[in-house]
C-alpha positions in Angstrom: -25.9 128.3 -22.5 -25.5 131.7 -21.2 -24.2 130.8 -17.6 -21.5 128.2 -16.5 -21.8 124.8 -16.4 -21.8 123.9 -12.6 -20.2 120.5 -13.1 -16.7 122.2 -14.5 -16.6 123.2 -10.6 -16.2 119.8 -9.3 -13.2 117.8 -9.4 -12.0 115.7 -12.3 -13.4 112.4 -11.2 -16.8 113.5 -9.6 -19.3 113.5 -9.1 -18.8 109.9 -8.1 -21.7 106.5 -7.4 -24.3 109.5 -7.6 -28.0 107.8 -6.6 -31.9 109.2 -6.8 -33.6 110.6 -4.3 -36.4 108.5 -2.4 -38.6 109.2 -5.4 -36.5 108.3 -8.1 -34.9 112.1 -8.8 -31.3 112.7 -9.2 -30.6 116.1 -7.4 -27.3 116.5 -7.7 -25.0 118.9 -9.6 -25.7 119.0 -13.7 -27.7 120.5 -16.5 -30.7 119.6 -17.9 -31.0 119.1 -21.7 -33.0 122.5 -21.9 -29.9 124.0 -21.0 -27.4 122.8 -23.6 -27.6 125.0 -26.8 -28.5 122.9 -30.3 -25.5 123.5 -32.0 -21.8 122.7 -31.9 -19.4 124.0 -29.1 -16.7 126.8 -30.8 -13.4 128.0 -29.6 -11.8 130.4 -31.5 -7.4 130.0 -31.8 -5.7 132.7 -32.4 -2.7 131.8 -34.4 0.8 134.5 -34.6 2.2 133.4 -37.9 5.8 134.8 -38.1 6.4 132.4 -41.1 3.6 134.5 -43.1 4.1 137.3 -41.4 0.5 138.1 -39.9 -2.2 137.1 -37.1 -5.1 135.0 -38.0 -7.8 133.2 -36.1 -9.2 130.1 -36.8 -12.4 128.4 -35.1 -12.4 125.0 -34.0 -16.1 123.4 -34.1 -16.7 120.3 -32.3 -19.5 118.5 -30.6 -21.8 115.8 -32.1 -22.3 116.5 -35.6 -24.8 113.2 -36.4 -26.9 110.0 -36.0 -25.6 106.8 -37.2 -27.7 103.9 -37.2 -26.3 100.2 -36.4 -27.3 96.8 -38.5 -29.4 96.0 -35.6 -31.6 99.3 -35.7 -30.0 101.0 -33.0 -28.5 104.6 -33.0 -25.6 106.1 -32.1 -24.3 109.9 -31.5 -21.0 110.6 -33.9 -18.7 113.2 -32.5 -16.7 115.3 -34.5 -14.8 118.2 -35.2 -13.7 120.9 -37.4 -11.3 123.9 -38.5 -12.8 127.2 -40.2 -10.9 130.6 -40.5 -12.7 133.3 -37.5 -12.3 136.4 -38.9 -12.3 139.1 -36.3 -14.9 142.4 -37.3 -14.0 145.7 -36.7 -17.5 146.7 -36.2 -17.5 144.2 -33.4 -14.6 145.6 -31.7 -15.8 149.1 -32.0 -18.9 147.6 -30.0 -16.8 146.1 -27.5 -15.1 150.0 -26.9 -18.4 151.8 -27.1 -19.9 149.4 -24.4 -16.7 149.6 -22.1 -14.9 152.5 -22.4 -15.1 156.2 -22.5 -15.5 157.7 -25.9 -16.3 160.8 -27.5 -18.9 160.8 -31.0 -18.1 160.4 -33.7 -16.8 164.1 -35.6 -16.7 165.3 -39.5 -13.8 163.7 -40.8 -10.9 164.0 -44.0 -9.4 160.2 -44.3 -9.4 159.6 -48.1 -6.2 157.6 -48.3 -7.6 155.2 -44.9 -7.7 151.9 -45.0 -11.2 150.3 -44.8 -10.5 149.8 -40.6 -9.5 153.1 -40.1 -12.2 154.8 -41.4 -15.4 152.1 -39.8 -13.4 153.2 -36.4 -13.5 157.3 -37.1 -17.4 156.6 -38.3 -18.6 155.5 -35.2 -16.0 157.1 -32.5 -14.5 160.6 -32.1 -11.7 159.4 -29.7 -11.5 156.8 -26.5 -9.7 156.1 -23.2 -8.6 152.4 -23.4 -7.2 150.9 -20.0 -6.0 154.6 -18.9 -3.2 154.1 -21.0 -4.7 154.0 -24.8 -5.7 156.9 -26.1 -7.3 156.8 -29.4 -6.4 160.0 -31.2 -9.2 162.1 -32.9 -8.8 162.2 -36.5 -7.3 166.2 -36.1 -4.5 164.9 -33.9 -3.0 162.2 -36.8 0.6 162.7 -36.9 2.4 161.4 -40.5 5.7 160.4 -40.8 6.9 160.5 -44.1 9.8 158.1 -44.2 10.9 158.4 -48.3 9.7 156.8 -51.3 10.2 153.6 -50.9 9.5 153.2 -47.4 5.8 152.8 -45.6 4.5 156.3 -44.2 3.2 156.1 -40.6 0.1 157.4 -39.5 -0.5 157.7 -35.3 -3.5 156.3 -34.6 -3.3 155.4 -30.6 -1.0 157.2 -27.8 0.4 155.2 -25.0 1.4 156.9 -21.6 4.6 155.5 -22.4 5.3 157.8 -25.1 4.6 155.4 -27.4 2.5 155.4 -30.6 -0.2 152.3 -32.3 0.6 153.4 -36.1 -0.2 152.1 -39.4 2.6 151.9 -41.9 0.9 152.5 -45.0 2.9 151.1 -48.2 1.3 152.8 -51.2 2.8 150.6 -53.9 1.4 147.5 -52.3 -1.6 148.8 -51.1 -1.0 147.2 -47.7 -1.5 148.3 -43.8 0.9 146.8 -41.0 0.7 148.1 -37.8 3.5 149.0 -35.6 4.0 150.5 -32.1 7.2 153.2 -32.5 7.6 156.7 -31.0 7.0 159.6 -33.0 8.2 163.2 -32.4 8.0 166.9 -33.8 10.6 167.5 -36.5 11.5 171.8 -36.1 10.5 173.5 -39.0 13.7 174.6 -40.4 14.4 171.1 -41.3 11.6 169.6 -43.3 12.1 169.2 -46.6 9.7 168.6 -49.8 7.4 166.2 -47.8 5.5 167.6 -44.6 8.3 166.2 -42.6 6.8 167.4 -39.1 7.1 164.0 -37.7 10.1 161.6 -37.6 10.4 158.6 -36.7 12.6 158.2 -33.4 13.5 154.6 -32.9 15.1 152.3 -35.3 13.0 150.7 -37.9 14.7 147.3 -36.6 13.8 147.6 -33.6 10.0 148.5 -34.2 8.1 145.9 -33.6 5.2 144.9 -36.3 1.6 143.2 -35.5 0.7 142.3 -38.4 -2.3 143.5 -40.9 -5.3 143.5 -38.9 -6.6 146.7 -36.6 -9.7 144.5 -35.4 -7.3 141.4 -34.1 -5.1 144.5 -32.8 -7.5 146.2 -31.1 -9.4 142.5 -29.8 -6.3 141.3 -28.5 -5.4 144.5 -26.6 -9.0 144.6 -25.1 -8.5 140.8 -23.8 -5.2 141.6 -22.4 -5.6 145.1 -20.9 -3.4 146.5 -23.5 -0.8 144.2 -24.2 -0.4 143.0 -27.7 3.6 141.6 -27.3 2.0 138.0 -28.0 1.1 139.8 -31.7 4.4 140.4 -32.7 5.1 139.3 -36.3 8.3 141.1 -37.3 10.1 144.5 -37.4 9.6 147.3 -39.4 12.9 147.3 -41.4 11.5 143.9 -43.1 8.5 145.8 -44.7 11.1 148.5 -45.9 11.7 147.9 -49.7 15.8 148.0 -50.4 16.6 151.4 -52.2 16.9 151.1 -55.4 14.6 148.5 -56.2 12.4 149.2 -59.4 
């Protein structure tokens, strides 16, 4: 059904002792059968797991799923329901931007150590405006931060006007992507080290708030809200640190 169904306007308990017209017609508020899709309803959960440590979705199905018949020939409808993981697609989300937002193409691009996400975003935009206060960063304007051996790296992906940055904390060891909102700044020259160290990290990986593992569920979430993703919070950045010394 591709409109709203003008019955959830009415009050709880009407309409109420509804009758037929002279000839025979019920002209009230309703939908006709041609107007209800074949298949079950679905409403997608969205579920902040700070047990696992990461944002899922999960649809729930329901409507009626069958016929039973009765001894005595007749049938019945049988309602029921159902849970199934929803997985959130990237390519979806970049859909969702292209259609709403300002964005530049898509431009020649070096992103060999990406994750998968990173790189389906940077294939089909250049940079976007999100909510006047997201700015996705072309791929030229990454900023590392090199944070040690044992610690994820962070790579700016998204600007805020507030001076803060969306950024992946890349682990290398594990493999893994969290993503973290933190503010990033310019390290002078004279004190880098063996790494690039141009960036450093200015806030306290304790207080750094994580949203889990996803960059579509991120980026979904933000779009529904108008940019805030505080409801995605999963942890802090000094939980994915790995204590020094360990092998």
């Amino acid at each position: 059904m591709d409109q709203p169904n003008p019955l959830l306007e009415l009050p709880i308990d009407e309409p109420r002792d509804a009758t037929a017209d002279g000839r025979g017609f019920y002209r009230g508020a309703g939908i006709r059968t041609d107007q209800v899709p074949a298949t079950l309803s679905r409403a997608t959960v969205n579920v902040n797991d700070q047990v696992a440590g990461d944002n899922r979705a999960v649809a729930l199905h329901a409507g009626l799923v069958g016929v039973a018949q009765d001894d005595d020939g007749g049938l019945r409808p049988v309602a029921g329901w159902y849970l199934a993981p929803a997985t959130v697609e990237i390519d979806d989300v970049i859909d969702r931007i292209v259609r709403d937002h300002d964005t530049t193409p898509p431009q020649p691009m070096s992103l060999f150590d990406a994750p998968a996400e990173i790189v389906a975003l940077y294939r089909r935009i250049g940079s976007a405006t999100l909510f006047h206060t997201w700015r996705l960063l072309p791929v030229a304007e990454h900023r590392r931060v090199y944070r040690g051996h044992e610690d994820p790296s962070l790579l700016t992906i998204i600007d805020l006007a507030d001076g803060r940055s969306v950024c992946a904390a890349l682990d290398n060891e594990t493999q893994s992507t969290h993503w973290v909102l933190c503010r990033v700044e310019e390290v002078a020259a004279e004190r880098s080290d063996e790494f690039d160290d141009r960036f450093r990290l200015v806030d306290e990986p304790a207080d750094v708030p994580v949203y889990g593992t996803s960059l579509a569920q991120l980026l979904d979430a933000a779009l529904d809200s108008d940019g805030d993703i505080t409801h995605l919070e999963t942890g802090r950045l000094d939980q994915l640190d790995r204590p020094t010394g360990r092998p």
